[in-house]
C-alpha positions as CSV (number, residue, x, y, z in Angstrom):
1,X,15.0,40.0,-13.8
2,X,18.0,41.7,-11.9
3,X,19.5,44.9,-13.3
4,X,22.1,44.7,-16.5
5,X,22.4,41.4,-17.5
6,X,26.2,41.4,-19.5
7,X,26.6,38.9,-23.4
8,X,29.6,37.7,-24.7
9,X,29.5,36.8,-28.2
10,X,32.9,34.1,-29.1
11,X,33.1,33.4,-32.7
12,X,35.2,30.0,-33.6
13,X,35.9,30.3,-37.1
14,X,39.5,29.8,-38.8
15,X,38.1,31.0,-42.3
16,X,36.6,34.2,-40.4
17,X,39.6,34.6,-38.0
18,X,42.2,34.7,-41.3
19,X,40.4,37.4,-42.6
20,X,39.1,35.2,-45.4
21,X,34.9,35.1,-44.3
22,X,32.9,37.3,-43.0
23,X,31.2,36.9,-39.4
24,X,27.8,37.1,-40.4
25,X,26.5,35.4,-36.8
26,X,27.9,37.6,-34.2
27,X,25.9,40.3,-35.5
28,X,22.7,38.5,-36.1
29,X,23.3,37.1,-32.4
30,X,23.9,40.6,-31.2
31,X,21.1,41.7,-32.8
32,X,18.6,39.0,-31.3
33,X,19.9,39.8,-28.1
34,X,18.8,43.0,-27.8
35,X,16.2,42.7,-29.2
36,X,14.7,40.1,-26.1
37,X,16.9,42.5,-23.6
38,X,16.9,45.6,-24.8
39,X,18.7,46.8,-21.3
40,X,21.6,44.1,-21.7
41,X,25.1,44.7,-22.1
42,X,27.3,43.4,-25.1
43,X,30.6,43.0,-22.7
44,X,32.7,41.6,-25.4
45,X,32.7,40.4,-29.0
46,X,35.6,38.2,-30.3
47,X,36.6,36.0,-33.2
48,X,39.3,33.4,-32.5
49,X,40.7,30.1,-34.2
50,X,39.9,26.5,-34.0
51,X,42.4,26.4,-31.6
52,X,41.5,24.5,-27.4
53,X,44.2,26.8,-26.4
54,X,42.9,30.0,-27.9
55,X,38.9,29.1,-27.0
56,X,39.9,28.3,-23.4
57,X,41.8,31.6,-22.8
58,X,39.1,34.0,-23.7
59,X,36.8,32.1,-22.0
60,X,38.8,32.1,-19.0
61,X,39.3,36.0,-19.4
62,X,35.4,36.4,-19.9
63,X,35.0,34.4,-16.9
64,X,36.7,36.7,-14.9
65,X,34.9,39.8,-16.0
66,X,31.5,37.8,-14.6
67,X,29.5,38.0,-18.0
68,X,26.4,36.4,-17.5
69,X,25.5,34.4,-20.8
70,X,28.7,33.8,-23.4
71,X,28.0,32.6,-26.6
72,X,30.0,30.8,-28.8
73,X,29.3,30.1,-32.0
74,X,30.4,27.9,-35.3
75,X,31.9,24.4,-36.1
76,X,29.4,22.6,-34.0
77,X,27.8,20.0,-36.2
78,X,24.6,20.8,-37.7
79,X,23.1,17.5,-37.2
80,X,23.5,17.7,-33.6
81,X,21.3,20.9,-33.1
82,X,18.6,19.3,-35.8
83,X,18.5,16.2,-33.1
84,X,18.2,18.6,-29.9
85,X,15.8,21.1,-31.4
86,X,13.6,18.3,-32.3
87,X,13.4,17.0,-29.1
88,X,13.0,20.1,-27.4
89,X,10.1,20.8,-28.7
90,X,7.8,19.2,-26.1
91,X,9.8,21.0,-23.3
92,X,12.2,23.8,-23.9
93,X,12.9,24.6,-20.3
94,X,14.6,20.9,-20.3
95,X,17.6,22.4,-22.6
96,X,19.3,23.6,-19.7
97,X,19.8,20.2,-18.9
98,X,21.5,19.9,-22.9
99,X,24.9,18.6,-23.6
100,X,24.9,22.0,-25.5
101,X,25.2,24.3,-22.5
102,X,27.1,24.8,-19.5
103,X,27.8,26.7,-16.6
104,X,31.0,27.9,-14.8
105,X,30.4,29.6,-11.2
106,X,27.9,32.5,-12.3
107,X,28.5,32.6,-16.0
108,X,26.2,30.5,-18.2
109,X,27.6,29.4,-21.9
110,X,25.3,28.0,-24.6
111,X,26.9,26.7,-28.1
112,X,25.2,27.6,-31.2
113,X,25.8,26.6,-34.8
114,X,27.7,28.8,-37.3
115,X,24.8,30.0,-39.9
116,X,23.1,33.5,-39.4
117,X,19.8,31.5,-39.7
118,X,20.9,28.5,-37.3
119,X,22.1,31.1,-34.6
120,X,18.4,33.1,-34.9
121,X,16.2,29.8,-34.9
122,X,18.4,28.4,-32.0
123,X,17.9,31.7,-30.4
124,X,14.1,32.0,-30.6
125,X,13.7,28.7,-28.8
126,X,15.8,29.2,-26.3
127,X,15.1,32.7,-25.0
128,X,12.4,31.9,-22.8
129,X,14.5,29.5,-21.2
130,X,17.4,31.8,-21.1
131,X,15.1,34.1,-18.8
132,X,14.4,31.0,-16.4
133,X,18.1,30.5,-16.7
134,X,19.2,34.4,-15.8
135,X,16.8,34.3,-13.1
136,X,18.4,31.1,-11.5
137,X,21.7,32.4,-11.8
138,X,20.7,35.4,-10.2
139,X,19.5,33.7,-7.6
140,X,15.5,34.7,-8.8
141,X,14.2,31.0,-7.5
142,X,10.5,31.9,-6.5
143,X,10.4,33.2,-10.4
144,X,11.9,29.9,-11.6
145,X,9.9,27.9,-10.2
146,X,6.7,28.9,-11.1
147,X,7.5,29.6,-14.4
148,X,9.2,26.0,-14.3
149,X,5.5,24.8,-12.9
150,X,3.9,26.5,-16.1
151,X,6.0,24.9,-18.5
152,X,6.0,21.4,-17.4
153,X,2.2,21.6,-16.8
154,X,1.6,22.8,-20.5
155,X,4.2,19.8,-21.6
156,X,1.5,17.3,-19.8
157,X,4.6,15.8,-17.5
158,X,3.6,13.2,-15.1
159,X,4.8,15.5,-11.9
160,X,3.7,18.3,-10.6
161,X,6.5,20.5,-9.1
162,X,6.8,22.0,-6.0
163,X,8.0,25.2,-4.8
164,X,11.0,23.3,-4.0
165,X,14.3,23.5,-6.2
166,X,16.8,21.0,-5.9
167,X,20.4,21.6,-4.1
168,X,21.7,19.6,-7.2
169,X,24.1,21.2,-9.4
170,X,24.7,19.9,-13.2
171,X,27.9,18.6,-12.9
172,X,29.4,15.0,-13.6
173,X,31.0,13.1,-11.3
174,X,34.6,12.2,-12.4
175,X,34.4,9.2,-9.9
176,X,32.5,6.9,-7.5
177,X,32.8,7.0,-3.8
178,X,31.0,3.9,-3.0
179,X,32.8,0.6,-2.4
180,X,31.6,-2.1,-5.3
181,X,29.9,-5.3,-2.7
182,X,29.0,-8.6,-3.3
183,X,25.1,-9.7,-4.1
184,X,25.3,-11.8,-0.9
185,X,26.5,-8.5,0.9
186,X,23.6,-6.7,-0.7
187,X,21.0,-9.1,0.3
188,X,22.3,-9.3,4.1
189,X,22.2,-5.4,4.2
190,X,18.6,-5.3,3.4
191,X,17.6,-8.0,5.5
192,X,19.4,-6.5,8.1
193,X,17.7,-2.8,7.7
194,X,14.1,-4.4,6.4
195,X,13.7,-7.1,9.1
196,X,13.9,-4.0,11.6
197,X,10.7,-3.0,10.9
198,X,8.4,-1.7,13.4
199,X,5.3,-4.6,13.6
200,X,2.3,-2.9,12.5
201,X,-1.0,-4.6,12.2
202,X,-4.2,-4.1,10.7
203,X,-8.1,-6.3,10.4
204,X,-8.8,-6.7,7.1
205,X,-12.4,-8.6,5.6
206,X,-12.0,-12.6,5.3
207,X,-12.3,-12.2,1.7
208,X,-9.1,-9.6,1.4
209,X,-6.9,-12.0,3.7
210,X,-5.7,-14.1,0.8
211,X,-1.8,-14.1,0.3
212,X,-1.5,-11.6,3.6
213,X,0.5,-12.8,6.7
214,X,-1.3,-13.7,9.9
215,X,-0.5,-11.4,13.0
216,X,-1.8,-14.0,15.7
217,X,-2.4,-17.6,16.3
218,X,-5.8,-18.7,15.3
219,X,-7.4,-21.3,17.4
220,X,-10.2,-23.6,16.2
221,X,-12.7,-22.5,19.1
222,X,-15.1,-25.4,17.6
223,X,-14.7,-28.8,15.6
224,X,-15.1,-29.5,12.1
225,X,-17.1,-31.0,10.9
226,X,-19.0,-30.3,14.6
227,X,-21.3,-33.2,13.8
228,X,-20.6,-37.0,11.9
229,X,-21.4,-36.6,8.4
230,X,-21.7,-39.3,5.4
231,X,-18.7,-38.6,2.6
232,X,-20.9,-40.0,-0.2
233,X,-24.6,-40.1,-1.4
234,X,-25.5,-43.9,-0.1
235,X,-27.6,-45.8,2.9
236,X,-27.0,-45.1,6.3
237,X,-26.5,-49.0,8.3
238,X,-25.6,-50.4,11.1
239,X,-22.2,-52.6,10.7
240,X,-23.3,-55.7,13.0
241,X,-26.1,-56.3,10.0
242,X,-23.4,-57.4,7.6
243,X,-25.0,-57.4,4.1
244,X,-28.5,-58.5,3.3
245,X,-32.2,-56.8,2.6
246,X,-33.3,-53.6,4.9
247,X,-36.0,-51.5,5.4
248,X,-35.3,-48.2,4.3
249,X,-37.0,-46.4,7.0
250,X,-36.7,-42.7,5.8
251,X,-35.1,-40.4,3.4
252,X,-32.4,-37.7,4.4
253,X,-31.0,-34.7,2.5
254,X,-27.7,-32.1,3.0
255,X,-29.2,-29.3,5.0
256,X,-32.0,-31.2,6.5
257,X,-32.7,-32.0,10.1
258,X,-31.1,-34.4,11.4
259,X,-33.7,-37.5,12.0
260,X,-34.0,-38.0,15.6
261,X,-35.5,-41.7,15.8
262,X,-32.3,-44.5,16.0
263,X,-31.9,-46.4,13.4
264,X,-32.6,-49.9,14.3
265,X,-31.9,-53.6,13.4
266,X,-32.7,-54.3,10.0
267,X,-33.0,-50.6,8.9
268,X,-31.7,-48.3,6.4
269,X,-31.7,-44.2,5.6
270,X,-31.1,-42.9,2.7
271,X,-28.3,-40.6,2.8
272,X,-26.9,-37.9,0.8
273,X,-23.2,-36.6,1.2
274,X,-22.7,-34.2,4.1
275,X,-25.7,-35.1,6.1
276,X,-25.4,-36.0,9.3
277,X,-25.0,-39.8,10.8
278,X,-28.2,-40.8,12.1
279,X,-27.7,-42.1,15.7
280,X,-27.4,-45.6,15.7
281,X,-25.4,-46.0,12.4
282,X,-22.6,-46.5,12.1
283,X,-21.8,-47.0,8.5
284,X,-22.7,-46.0,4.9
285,X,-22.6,-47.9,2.0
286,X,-22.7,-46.3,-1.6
287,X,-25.2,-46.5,-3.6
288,X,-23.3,-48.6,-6.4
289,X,-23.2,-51.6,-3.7
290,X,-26.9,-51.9,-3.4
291,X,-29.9,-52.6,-5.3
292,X,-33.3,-51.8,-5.2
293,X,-35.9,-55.0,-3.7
294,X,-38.8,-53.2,-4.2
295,X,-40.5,-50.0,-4.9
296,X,-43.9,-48.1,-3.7
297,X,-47.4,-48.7,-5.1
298,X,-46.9,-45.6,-7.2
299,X,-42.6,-46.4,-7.8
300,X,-41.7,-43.2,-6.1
301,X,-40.1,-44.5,-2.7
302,X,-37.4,-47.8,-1.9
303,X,-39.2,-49.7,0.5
304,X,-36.9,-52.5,0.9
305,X,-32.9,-52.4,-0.6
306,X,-30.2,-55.3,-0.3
307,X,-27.2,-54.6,0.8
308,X,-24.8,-56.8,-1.3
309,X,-21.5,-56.9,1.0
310,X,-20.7,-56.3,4.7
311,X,-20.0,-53.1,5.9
312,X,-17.2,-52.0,7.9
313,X,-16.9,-49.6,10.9
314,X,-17.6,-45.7,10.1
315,X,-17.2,-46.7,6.4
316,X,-17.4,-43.4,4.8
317,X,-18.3,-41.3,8.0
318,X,-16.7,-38.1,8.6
319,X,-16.0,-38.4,12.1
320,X,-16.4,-34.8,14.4
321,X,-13.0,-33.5,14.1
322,X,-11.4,-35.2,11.7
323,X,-11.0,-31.8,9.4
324,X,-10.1,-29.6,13.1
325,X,-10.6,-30.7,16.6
326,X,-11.6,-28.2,18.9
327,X,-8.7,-26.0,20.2
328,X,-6.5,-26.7,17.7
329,X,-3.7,-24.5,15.9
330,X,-5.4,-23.8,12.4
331,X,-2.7,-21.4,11.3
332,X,0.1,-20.2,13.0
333,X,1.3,-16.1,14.0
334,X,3.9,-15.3,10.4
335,X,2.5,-17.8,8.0
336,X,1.2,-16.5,4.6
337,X,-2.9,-17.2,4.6
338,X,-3.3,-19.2,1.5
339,X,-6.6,-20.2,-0.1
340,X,-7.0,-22.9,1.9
341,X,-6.3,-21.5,5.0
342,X,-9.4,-19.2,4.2
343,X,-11.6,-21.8,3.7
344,X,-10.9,-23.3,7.2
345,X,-11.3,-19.8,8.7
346,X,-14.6,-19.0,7.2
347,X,-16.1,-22.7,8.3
348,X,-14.7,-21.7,12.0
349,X,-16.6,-17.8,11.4
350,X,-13.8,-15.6,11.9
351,X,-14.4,-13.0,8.8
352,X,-12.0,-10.3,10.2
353,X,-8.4,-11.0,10.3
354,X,-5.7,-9.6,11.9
355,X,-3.0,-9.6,9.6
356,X,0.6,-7.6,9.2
357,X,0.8,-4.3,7.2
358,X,2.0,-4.6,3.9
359,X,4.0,-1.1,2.7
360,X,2.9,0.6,0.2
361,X,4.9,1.1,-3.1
362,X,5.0,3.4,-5.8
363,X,7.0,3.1,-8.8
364,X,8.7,5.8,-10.9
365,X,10.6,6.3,-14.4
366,X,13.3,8.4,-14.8
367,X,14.5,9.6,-18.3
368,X,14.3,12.6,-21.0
369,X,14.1,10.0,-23.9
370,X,10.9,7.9,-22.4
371,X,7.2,8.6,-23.1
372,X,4.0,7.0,-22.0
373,X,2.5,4.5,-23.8
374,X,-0.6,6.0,-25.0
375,X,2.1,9.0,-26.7
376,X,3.0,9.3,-30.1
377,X,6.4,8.6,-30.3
378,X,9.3,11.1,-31.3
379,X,12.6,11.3,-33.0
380,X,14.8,9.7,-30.2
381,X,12.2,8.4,-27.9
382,X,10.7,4.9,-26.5
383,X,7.7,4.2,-24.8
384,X,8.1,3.3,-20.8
385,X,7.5,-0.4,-20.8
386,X,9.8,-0.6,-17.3
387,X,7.2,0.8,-15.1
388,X,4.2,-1.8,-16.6
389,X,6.7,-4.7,-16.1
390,X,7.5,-3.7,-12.3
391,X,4.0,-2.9,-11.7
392,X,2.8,-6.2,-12.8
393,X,5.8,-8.4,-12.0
394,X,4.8,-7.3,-8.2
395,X,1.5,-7.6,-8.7
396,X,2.4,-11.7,-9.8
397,X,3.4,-12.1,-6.4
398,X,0.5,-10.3,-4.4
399,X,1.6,-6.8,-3.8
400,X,-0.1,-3.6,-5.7
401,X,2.0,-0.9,-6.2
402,X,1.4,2.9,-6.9
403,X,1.9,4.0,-10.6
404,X,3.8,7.7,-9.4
405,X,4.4,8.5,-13.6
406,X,7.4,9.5,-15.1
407,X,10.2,12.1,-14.2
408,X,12.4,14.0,-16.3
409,X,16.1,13.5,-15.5
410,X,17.1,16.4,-13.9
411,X,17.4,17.1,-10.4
412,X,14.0,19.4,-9.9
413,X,11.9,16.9,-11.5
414,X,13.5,13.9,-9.5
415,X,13.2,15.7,-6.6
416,X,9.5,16.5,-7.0
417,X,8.6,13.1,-8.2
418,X,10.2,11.7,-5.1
419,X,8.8,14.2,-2.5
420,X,5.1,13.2,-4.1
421,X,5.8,9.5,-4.0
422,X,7.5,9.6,0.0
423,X,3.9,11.0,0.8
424,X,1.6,8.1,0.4
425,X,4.2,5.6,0.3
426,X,7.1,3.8,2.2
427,X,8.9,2.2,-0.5
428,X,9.7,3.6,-4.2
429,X,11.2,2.1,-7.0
430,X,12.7,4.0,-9.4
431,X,14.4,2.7,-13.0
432,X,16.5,4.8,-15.1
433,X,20.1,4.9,-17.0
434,X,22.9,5.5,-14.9
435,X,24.9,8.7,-16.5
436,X,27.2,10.2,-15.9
437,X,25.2,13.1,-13.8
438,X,23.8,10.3,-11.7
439,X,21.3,12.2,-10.7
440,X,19.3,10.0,-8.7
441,X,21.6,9.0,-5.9
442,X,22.8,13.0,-5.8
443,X,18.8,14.2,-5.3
444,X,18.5,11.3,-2.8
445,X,21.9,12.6,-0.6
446,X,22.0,16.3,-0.9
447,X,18.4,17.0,-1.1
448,X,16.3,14.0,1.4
449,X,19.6,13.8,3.5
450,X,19.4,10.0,2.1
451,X,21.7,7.2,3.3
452,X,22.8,5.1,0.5
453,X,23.8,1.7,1.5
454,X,24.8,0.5,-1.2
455,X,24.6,1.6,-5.4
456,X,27.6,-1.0,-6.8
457,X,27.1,-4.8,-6.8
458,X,29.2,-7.1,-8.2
459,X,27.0,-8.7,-10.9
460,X,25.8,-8.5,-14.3
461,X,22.9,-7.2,-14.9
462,X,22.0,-5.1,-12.5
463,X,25.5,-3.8,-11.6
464,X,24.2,-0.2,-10.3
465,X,21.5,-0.7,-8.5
466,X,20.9,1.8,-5.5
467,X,19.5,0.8,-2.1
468,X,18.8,4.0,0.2
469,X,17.0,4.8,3.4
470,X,15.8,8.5,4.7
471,X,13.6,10.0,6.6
472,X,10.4,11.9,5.3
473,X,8.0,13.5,7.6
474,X,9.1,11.7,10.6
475,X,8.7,8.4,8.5
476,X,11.2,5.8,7.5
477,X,11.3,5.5,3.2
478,X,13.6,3.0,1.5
479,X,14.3,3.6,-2.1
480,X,15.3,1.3,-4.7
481,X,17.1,2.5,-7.6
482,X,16.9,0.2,-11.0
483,X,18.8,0.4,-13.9
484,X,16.9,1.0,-17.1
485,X,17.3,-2.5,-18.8
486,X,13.6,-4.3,-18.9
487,X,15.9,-7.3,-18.1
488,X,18.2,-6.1,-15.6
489,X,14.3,-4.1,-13.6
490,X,13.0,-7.5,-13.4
491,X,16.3,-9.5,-12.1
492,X,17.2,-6.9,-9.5
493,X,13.2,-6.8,-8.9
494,X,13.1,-10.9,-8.0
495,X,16.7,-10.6,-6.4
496,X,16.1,-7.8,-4.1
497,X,12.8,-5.3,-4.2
498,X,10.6,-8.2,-3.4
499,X,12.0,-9.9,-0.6
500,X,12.5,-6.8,1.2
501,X,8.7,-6.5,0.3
502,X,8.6,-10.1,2.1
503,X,10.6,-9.0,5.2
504,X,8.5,-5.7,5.9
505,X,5.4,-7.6,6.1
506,X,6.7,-10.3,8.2
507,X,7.0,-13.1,6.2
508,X,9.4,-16.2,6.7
509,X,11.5,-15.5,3.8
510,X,14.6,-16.5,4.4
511,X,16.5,-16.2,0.9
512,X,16.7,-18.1,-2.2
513,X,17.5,-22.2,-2.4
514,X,18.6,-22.7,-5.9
515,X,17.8,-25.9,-8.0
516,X,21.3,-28.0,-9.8
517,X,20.9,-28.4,-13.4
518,X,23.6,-30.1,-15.4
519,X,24.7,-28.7,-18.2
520,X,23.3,-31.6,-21.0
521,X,19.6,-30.4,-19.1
522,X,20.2,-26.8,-20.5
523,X,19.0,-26.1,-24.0
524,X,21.9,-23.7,-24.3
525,X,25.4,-24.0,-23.0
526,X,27.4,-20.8,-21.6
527,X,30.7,-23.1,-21.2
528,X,32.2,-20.1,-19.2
529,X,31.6,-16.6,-17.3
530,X,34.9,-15.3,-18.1
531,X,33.9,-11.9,-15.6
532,X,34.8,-11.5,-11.7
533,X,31.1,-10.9,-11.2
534,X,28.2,-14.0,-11.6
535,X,25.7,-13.4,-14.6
536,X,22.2,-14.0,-13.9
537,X,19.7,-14.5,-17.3
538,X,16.0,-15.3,-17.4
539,X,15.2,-19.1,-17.8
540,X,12.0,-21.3,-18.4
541,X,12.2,-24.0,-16.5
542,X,10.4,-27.2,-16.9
543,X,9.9,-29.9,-14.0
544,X,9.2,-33.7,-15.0
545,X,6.8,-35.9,-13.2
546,X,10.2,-37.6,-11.4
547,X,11.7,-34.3,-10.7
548,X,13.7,-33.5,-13.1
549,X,14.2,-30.0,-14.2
550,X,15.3,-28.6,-17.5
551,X,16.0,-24.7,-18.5
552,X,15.4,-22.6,-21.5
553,X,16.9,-19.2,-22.3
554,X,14.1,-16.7,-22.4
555,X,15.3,-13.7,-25.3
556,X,13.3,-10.6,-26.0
557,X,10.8,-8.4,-24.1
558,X,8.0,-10.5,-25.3
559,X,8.6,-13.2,-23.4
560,X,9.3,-12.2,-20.3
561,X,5.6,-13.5,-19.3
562,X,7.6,-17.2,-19.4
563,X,9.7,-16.4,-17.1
564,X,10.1,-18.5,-13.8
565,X,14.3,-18.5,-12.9
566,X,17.3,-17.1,-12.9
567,X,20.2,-18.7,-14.4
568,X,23.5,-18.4,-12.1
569,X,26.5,-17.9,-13.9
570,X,29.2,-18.0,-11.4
571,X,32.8,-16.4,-12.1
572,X,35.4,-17.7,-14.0
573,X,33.8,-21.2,-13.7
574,X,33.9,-23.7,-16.8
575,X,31.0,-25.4,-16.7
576,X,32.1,-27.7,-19.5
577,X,34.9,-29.2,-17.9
578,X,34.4,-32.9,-17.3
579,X,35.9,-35.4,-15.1
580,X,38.2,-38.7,-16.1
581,X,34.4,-40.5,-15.9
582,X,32.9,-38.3,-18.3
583,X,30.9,-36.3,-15.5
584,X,30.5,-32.5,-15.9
585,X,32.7,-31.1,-13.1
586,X,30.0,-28.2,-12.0
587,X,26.4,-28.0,-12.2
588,X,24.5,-24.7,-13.1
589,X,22.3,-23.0,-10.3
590,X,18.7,-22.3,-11.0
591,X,16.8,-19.7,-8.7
592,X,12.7,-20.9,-9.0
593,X,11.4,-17.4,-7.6
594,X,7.9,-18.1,-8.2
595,X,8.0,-21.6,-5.5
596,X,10.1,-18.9,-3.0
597,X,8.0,-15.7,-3.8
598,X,4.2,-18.1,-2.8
599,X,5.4,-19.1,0.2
């Protein structure tokens, strides 16, 4: 701690300032004070009005005389302080992030409640705080932050600071600076910066190839099948016999040896399905068009079978090369390996695949009033359910991303969360509430340097959602900033996170084709989006055998799982309106992201 730290102690009380109440709190404040700083100064002691005027003047003169800490105390609701000393308990350091203090240039002011016993509890759980705060003011930062470190480890937060404080200072901002774009705008900025990509390769097993997206052509460098094989369990023939009695002159199994003697006139093999064609056949009937003439001595072997209706040429032969043919294109540079695909590869041996790299993701919460799961919950609080329905929601459509915890919503704990996430991977996702600190976008610019491209779209939900690119380490990381509606993650999710996703690895995805509904084939009817901005909500949609599709609204967390469009609501659009023949004048516009997100 510096030298003399300097109190001010600002009484708001009209009973107290009329001379008709004593001021018990100044000197129970006084005396807490020095009794945690016994070396501090008590600059100024004052009891004024209820009055703005008279408040802000005193303050303004304190300011001046650079006190350190003022206090003010009285007619501050007692319900308020109940609320924030409840919450505080898990992490009192995170008060100085409170609605309840403040700080002007160098001088720090905390509000307390009126009550000699308020203003002594209040006081006893923020003092070590206040030390942190002194030391910070006084410009004490390698203090701060490890006592910062201690605190949030003891608190069990999900990150683990750095001796890195944030150039963020706790102050709203009266008004945005970014221009508000269209979704269509947003979209062709991040194809624009994600299809930019460096290619970057890497061989993976056979059996993790699924779902990836091939980096070369891959030729078939042999035929398959390489050999004629039956289809079906039957008797191997030769076509000019036409139907009659044979000899069945051997037996053949799948895996066997091939038999080398040629079938002859009059003959017939038994054959099961995938063995080879014995030379000299050149057809195979099934079994259900024969019938056994007769049996061995001992009725274990056919000797003699009829055949009961004329073959026809390579019936039920699987002619070399009719699955591949030798040099052929089996799947193409960019295409998505599907299951398949795989197959085909194994049968032609290859089990190491060149394939694009995917990035790697983490994902993040931001918020004071979240909590993990697992937690018990507390006055105020909700359990993070965004991070589980990001996590998953990605992992739906083949991509595994990093669960980086959750961050408290002030600038050192964004900052750290970030700088821990940029390390081991190339995209993070964040959700939060957008207040009025906006924290987020400010840690991104002043701290990483960050360019945001865009943090205003026209739409609803999903109206403030941030799109950023920096540099960490030499290393290009693109940030996606969610809003903290489950809803709203998982829309802006589908409409933007994952086709970047798509684009970085080198897929073909070239942007959404919705599906025309009419309004009497959706089970609810928004006749009209009255806003400037389209409306996008969760639908179930159902396809008929003759192609006919029919939507359901999906309401409530618990059923997001049926989820599989988006409902377009464009602006001020009636979609009720009918023509003189009775027709609906405009059709509703169904996204099917799980057909575009498989491709």
């Amino acid at each position: 701690m510096p030298g003399q730290i300097s109190f001010g102690i600002l009484t708001v009380s009209d009973s107290s300032y009329a001379g008709k109440g004593n001021d018990s709190s100044s000197p129970k404040l006084k005396e807490e004070i020095l009794k945690e700083f016994p070396s501090a100064e008590i600059s100024a002691i004052k009891i004024v009005p209820d009055d703005l005027q008279e408040i802000k003047s005193t303050l303004t003169e304190w300011f001046d005389l650079k006190i350190n800490v003022i206090f003010t105390t009285g007619n501050l609701p007692d319900m308020i302080f109940a609320m924030i000393i409840s919450s505080l308990k898990i992490n009192p350091i995170a008060m100085l992030s409170r609605p309840l203090s403040g700080i002007r240039d160098n001088t720090m002011i905390v509000n307390l409640p009126g009550s000699p016993e308020m203003v002594s509890e209040c006081f006893g759980i923020i003092k070590e705080a206040l030390h942190r705060a002194l030391e910070l003011l006084t410009e004490q930062k390698k203090s701060v932050v490890s006592g910062h470190g201690a605190m949030q480890s003891d608190s069990g937060a999900s990150v683990v600071p750095t001796t890195s404080l944030s150039k963020v200072k706790l102050a709203p901002l009266r008004k945005y600076r970014y221009p508000i774009i269209d979704v269509e705008v947003a979209s062709a900025i991040i194809k624009d910066i994600c299809s930019d990509e460096e290619e970057t390769t890497e061989t993976v097993p056979l059996e993790r190839s699924p779902n990836r997206i091939a980096a070369e052509d891959f030729h078939a460098e042999e035929s398959i099948p390489s050999f004629a094989t039956s289809i079906l369990d039957g008797y191997a023939v030769k076509r000019s016999d036409g139907k009659g009695i044979r000899v069945v002159k051997n037996v053949a199994t799948a895996g066997d040896k091939s038999i080398d003697e040629v079938l002859q006139s009059g003959e017939a093999i038994r054959i099961s399905m995938g063995d080879p064609i014995p030379a000299g056949a050149d057809a195979v009937v099934p079994l259900e068009d024969t019938s056994v003439v007769e049996y061995s001595i001992d009725g274990s072997e056919v000797i003699k079978v009829e055949i009961k209706r004329k073959p026809y040429y390579d019936e039920n032969i699987r002619i070399i090369g009719s699955d591949v043919s030798k040099n052929s294109l089996v799947l193409k540079k960019g295409e998505r390996i599907k299951h398949f695909s795989l197959g085909v590869l194994a049968m032609l041996g290859k089990t190491n695949i060149l394939v694009y790299k995917r990035p790697s993701i983490g994902v993040i919460s931001i918020g004071n009033y979240i909590c993990e799961p697992k937690e018990k919950l507390a006055p105020g609080k909700i359990r993070d359910a965004n991070r589980f329905t990001l996590i998953n929601l990605l992992k739906n459509v083949h991509y595994e991303a990093n669960d980086c915890g959750i961050a408290k919503d002030n600038p050192e704990a964004i900052k750290q969360a970030l700088e821990q996430s940029f390390t081991c991977n190339d995209v993070i996702i964040t959700n939060s509430s957008m207040g009025e600190l906006d924290m987020l976008k400010r840690v991104l610019v002043e701290d990483f340097q960050a360019t945001i491209h865009f943090c205003r779209i026209k739409m609803e939900p999903g109206k403030y959602t941030t799109f950023a690119t920096l540099m960490y380490n030499e290393t290009l990381k693109i940030v996606f900033g969610l809003t903290g509606n489950q809803s709203s993650c998982a829309i802006t999710c589908i409409l933007f996170v994952i086709p970047a996703l798509r684009l970085m690895e080198k897929s073909p995805f070239e942007g959404f084709v919705p599906i025309s509904i009419p309004p009497m084939n959706l089970s609810y009817h928004p006749s009209c989006n009255r806003d400037d901005c389209p409306e996008y909500k969760l639908v179930k949609v159902n396809m008929t055998s003759t192609g006919v599709a029919t939507a359901y609204p999906v309401r409530g967390t618990s059923n997001l799982d049926k989820v599989n469009g988006l409902l377009i609501l464009e602006p001020k659009k009636d979609y009720l309106s009918k023509d003189s023949k009775g027709d609906y004048r405009n059709l509703y516009n169904v996204i099917l992201f799980h057909e575009n997100y498989y491709q």
